[in-house]
C-alpha positions in Angstrom: 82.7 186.1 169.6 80.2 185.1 172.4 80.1 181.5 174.0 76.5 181.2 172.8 77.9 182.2 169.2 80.7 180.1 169.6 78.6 176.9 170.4 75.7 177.5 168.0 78.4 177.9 164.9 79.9 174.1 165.8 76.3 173.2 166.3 75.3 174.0 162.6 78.9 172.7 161.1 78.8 169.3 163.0 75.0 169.1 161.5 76.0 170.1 158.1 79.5 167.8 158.1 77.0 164.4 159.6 74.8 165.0 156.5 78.1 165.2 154.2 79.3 162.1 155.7 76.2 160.1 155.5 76.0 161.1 151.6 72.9 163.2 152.6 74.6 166.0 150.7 76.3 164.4 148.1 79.6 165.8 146.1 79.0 168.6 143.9 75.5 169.5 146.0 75.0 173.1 147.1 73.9 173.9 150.5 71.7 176.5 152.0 72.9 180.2 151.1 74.2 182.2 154.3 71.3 184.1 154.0 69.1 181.3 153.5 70.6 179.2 156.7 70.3 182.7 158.8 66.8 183.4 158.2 65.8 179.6 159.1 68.0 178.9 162.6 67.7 182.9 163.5 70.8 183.7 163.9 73.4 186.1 162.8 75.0 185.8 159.2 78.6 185.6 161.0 77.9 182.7 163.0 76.8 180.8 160.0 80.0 182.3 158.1 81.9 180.7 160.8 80.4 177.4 160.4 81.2 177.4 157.1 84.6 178.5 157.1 85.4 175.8 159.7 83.7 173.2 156.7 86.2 174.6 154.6 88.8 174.4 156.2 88.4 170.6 156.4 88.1 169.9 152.8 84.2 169.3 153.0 82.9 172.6 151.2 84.1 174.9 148.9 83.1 178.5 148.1 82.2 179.3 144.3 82.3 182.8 143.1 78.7 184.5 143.1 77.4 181.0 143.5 77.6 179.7 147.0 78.7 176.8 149.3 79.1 173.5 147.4 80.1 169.8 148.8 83.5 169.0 148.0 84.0 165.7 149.7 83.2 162.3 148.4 82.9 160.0 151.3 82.7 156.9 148.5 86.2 157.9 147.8 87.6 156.8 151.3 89.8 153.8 151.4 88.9 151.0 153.4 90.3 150.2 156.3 94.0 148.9 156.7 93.7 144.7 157.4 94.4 143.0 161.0 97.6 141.8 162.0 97.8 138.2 162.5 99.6 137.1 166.2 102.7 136.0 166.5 102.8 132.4 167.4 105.0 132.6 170.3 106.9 134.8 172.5 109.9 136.0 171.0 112.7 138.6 171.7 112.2 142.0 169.6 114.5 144.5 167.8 114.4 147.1 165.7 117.1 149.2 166.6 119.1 149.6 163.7 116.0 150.5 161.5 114.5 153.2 163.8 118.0 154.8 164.3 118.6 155.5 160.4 114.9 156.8 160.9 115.0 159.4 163.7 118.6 160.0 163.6 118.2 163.5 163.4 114.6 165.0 164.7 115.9 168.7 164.1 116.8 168.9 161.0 114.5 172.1 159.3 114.9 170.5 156.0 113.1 167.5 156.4 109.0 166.8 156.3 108.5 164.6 159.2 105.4 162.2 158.4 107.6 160.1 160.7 106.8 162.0 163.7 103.4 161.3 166.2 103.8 164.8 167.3 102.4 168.2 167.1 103.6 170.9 164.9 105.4 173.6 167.9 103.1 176.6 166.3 100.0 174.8 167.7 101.4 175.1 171.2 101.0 177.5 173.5 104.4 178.7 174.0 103.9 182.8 175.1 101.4 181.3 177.4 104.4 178.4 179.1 106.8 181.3 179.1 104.6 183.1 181.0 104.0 179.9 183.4 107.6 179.3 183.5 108.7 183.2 184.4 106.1 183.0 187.2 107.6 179.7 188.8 111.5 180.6 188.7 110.1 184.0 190.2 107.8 182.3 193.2 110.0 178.6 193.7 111.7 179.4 197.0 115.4 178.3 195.2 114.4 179.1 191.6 114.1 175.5 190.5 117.2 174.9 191.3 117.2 172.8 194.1 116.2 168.8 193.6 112.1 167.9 193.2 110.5 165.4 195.4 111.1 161.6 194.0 107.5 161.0 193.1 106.8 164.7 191.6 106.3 168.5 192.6 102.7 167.9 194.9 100.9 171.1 193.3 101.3 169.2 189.9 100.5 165.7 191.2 97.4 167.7 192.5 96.6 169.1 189.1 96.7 165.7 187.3 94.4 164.1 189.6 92.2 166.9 188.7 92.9 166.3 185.1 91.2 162.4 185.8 88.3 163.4 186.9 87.7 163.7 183.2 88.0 159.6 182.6 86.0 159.3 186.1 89.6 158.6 187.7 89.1 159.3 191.3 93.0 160.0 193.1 94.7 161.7 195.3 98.2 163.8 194.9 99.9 160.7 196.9 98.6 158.1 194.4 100.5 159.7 191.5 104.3 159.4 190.6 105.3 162.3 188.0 108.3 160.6 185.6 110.2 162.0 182.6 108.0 161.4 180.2 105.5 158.6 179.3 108.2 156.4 178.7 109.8 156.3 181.9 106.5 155.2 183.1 105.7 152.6 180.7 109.6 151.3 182.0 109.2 151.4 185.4 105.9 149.8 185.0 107.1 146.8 183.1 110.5 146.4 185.7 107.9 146.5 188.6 105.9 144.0 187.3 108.0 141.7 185.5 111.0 139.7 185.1 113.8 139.1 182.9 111.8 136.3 180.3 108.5 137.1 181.1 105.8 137.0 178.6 104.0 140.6 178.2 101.5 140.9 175.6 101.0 143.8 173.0 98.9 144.8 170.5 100.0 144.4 167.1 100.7 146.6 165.2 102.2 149.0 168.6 104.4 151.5 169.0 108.1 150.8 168.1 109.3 152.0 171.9 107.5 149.2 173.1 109.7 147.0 171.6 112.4 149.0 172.2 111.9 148.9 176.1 110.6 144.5 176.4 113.9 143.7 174.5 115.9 146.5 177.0 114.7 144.7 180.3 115.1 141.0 178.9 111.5 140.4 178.0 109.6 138.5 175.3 106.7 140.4 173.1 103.4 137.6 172.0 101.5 140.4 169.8 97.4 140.0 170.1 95.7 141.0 166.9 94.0 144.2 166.8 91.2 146.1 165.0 91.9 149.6 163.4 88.5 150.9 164.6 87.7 148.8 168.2 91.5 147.8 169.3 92.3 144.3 171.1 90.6 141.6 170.0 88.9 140.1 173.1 88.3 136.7 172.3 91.3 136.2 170.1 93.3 137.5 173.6 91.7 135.4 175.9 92.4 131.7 173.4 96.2 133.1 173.8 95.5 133.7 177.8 94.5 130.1 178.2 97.6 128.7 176.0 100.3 131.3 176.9 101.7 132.1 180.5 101.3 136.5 180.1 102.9 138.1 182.8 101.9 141.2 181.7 100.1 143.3 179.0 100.9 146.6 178.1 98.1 148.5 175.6 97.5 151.6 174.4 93.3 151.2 174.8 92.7 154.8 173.6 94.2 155.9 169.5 96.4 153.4 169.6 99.7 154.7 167.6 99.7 153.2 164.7 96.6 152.2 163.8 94.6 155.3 165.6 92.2 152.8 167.2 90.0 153.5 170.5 88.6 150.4 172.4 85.0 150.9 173.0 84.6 151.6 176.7 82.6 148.4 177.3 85.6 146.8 176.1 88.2 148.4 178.3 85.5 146.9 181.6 86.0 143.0 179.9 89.4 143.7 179.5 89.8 144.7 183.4 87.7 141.9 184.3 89.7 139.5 182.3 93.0 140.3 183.6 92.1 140.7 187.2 90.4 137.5 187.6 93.8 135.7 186.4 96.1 137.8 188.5 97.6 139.9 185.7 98.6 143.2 185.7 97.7 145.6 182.8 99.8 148.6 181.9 97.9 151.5 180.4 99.5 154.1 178.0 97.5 156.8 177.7 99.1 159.2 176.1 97.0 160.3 173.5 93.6 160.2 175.7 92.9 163.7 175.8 93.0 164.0 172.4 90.1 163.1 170.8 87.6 164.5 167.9 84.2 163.1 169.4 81.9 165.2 172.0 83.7 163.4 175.0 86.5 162.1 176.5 87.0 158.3 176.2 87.1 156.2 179.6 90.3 154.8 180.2 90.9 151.0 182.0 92.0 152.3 184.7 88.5 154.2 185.0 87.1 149.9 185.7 90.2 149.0 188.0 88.8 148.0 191.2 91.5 146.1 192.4 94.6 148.1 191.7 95.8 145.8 188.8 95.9 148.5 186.0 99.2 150.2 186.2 98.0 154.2 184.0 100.7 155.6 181.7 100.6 159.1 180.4 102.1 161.9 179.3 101.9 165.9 178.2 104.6 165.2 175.7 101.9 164.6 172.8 99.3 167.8 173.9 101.4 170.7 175.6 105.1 170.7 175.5 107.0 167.5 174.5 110.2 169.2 175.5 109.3 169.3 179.2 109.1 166.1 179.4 106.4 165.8 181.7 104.8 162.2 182.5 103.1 160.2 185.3 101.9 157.1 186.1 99.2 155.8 188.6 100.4 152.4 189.4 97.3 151.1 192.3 98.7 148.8 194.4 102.6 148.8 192.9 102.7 152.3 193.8 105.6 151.4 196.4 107.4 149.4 193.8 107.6 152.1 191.0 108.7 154.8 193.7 111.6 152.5 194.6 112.4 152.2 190.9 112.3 156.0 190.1 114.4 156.4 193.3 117.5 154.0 191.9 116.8 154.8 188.0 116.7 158.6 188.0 116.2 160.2 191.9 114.0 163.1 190.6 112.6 164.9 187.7 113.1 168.4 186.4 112.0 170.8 189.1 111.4 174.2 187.3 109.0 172.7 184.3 107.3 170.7 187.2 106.4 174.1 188.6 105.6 175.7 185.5 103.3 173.1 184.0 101.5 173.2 187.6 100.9 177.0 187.0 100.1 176.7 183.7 97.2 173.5 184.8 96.2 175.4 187.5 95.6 178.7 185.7 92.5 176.9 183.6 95.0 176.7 180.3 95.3 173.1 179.9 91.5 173.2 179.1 91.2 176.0 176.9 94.5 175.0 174.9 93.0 171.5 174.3 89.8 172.8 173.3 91.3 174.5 170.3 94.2 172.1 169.6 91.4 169.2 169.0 89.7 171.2 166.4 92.7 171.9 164.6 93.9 168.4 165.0 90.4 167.0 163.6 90.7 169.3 161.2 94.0 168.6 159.8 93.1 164.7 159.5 90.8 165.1 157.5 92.3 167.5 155.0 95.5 164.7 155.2 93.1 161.8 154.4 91.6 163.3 151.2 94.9 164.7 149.7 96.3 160.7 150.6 93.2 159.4 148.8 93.0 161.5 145.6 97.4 161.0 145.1 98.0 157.7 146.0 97.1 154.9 143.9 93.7 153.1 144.1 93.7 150.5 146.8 95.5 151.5 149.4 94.1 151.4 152.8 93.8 153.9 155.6 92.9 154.0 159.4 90.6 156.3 160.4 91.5 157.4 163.7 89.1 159.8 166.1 91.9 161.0 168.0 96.1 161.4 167.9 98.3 162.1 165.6 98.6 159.4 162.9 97.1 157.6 160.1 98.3 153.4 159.2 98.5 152.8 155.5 98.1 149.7 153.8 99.9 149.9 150.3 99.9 147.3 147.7 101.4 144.3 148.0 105.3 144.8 146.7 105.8 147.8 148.3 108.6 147.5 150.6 108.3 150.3 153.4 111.9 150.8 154.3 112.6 151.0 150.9 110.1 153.9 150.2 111.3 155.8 153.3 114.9 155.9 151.9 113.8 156.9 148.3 111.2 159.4 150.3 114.0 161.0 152.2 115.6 162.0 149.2 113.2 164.2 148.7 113.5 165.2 152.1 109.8 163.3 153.0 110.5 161.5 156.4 107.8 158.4 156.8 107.7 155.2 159.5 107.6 152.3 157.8 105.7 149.5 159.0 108.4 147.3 160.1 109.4 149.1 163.3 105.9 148.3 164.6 106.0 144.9 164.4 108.1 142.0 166.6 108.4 140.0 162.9 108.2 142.6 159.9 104.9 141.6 159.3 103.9 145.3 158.2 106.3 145.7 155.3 103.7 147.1 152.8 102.1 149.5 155.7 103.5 153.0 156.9 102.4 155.3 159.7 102.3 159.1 158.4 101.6 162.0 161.3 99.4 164.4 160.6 100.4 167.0 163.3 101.7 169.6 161.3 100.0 172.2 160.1 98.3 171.7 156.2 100.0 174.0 154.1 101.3 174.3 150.4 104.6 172.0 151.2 102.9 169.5 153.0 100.5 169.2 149.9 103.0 168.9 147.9 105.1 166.7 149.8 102.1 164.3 149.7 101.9 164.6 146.4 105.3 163.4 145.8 105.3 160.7 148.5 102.2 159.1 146.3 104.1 159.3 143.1 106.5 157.3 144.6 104.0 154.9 145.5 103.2 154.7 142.0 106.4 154.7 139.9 107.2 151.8 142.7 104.3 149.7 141.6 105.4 150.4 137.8 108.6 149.2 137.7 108.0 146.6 140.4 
């Protein structure tokens, strides 16, 4: 299909799907005939098909024989939002280990549904295409790949990722970059750069269990700063604990935070910067899931307001291209010479042959295309996830609704203990995360995080299905 076809189909279904969502079209209403919608925009019948088959394939229309396109989606019937966290009152020392080893014991097993993962189904990759990328740099790598990488990363793939910034208005050179085993090697050499052994680094709260995981690992104490599931850190709630708590640090995830799928507006992320740097603080950015939004554009990142070097950027191609690869970076301003040290004594050098395949495969204009599509499908796939969680679980539950990543936070009912659902869940082979593990205290014992990055088919319907019965029968007996 032609660009201009390609464009003005997405044109007509982002019209139609604002209208849906704004109750203009309202559940059960039919909407203009292919025919009809043809003759009035002047356009071919196949683009409008296309439209509408994208519609569908988000749960917001359905065809009826010999009748049409009707509205399928009830945007009344949305759950509200999960609630905030409340802070923890002071610094403490955080682990989870035992609970998120029981959960992602074993990561391979075929028989399992993992809602437990943030991570993309492998069919959505491009795999034939990194074959391709990775043939091509064991034939032109003067040792094929055998031979150690530089410590701070391959310099044709540093050079590609300081492309890649240009998209949050990050302006950097290949020498301003250090390439690390994934994101979290960055987000732990970050934290030992800037840190020491009982330091106070703040979080958000809810966060991401390997937080935890890597402040309690380097001796460090968590104070959690509440955070909303649509706008991220609470600003003024962060600067009371600023004035009463010495933070040495703060590590956040500004954009689809993972849980609760939030993105700081980008005004925010400039009073964040501001706050910080006028109190000396460093701030370590994970972006990970950056690229991956649903909206028109790209959200800025903190680092895109860093004028003095303070914010320390995290991120990875783990969650969008090839989590196997383990490709991360970090762009650490001013401790630049301090993380390079690190990496030097903690792990000399990264893989050299999927350095040099991933810089081929940037290079080559794939990264772009790839993420084009993978959005869609991503976007997509939430929400078709979100309606079949709404019309199976019971009445009152709550759910994030997140415009980019991987994952959804759900607030249950009160006596609904997560853990507890996960191991009734898993006999049914349903993997979730409960709440718990993303919180210093337990606070989230009635919450769970469920991916959405596999692909929507019969079994994950029906896994769904089974996951909110359990919901139920739980609140029956309890």
């Amino acid at each position: 299909m032609p660009a201009n076809s390609d464009f003005l189909y997405h044109q007509i279904a982002d019209q139609i799907e604002k209208l849906i969502l704004d109750s203009v079209y309202k559940l059960g209403d039919k909407i203009p005939s292919v025919r009809q919608m043809s003759s009035e925009r002047g356009i071919s019948p196949s683009s409008v098909f296309q439209a509408y088959y994208h519609l569908e394939a988000k749960g917001l229309i359905e065809a009826r024989p010999k009748s049409g396109y009707y509205v399928s989606y009830n945007p009344r019937k949305t759950p509200a939002l999960p609630r905030m966290g409340a802070p923890i009152a002071r610094g403490r020392f955080v682990s989870v280990e035992d609970m998120i080893s029981e959960i992602y014991h074993d990561l391979a097993d075929p028989h399992v549904t993992r809602f437990s993962l943030a991570a993309p189904s492998i069919e959505l990759l491009p795999a034939a295409k990194l074959n391709k990328a990775m043939m091509q740099a064991m034939r032109s790598h003067p040792f094929s790949g055998l031979s150690y990488e530089d410590t701070h990363g391959n310099k044709a793939l540093r050079k590609q990722l300081a492309r890649l910034a240009i998209n949050w208005k990050g302006a950097f050179s290949e020498d301003e970059i250090i390439v690390t085993a994934g994101c979290m090697e960055a987000l732990n050499l970050c934290l030992r750069a800037v840190t020491q052994p009982g330091d106070l680094v703040a979080i958000e709260c809810p966060t991401y269990f390997g937080i935890f995981q890597a402040i309690q690992n380097l001796g460090l104490r968590a104070i959690a700063v509440p955070t909303n599931p649509l706008t991220g850190v609470d600003l003024s709630a962060f600067e009371k604990i600023l004035e009463k708590q010495p933070v040495k640090a703060c590590l956040f995830v500004p954009n689809f935070n993972n849980p609760l799928g939030s993105c700081m507006p980008d005004e925010n992320k400039e009073k964040l910067v501001k706050m910080l740097a006028k109190r000396g603080i460093p701030l370590i950015e994970d972006d990970i899931y950056g690229d991956l939004y649903f909206g028109k554009k790209r959200p800025l990142t903190c680092k895109s307001f860093d004028k003095d070097g303070m914010v320390l950027y995290c991120s990875s191609l783990s969650k969008s291209l090839a989590p196997g690869y383990r490709i991360g970076w970090c762009i650490p301003g001013k401790f630049y010479d301090q993380i390079n040290r690190l990496k030097m004594v903690w792990t000399v050098t990264g893989t050299t042959i999927t350095q040099a395949a991933v810089a081929i495969f940037l290079e080559n204009g794939r990264y772009e295309h790839h993420l084009r599509q993978f959005r869609k499908v991503l976007h997509t796939q939430s929400m078709r996830y979100a309606q079949e969680i709404a019309a199976v679980f019971p009445p009152g539950i709550r759910i994030s609704r997140p415009d980019g990543g991987f994952v959804f936070w759900i607030e249950l009912p009160q006596g609904i203990d997560a853990f507890q659902l996960y191991q009734d869940a898993m006999k049914y082979g349903i993997s979730i995360a409960p709440g718990q593990i993303f919180s210093a205290d337990a606070h989230y014992s009635h919450y769970i995080r469920l991916g959405f990055g596999q692909t929507f088919t019969p079994q994950i319907k029906d896994s769904l299905m089974k996951l909110g019965k359990l919901v139920i029968n739980t609140l029956k007996s309890s």
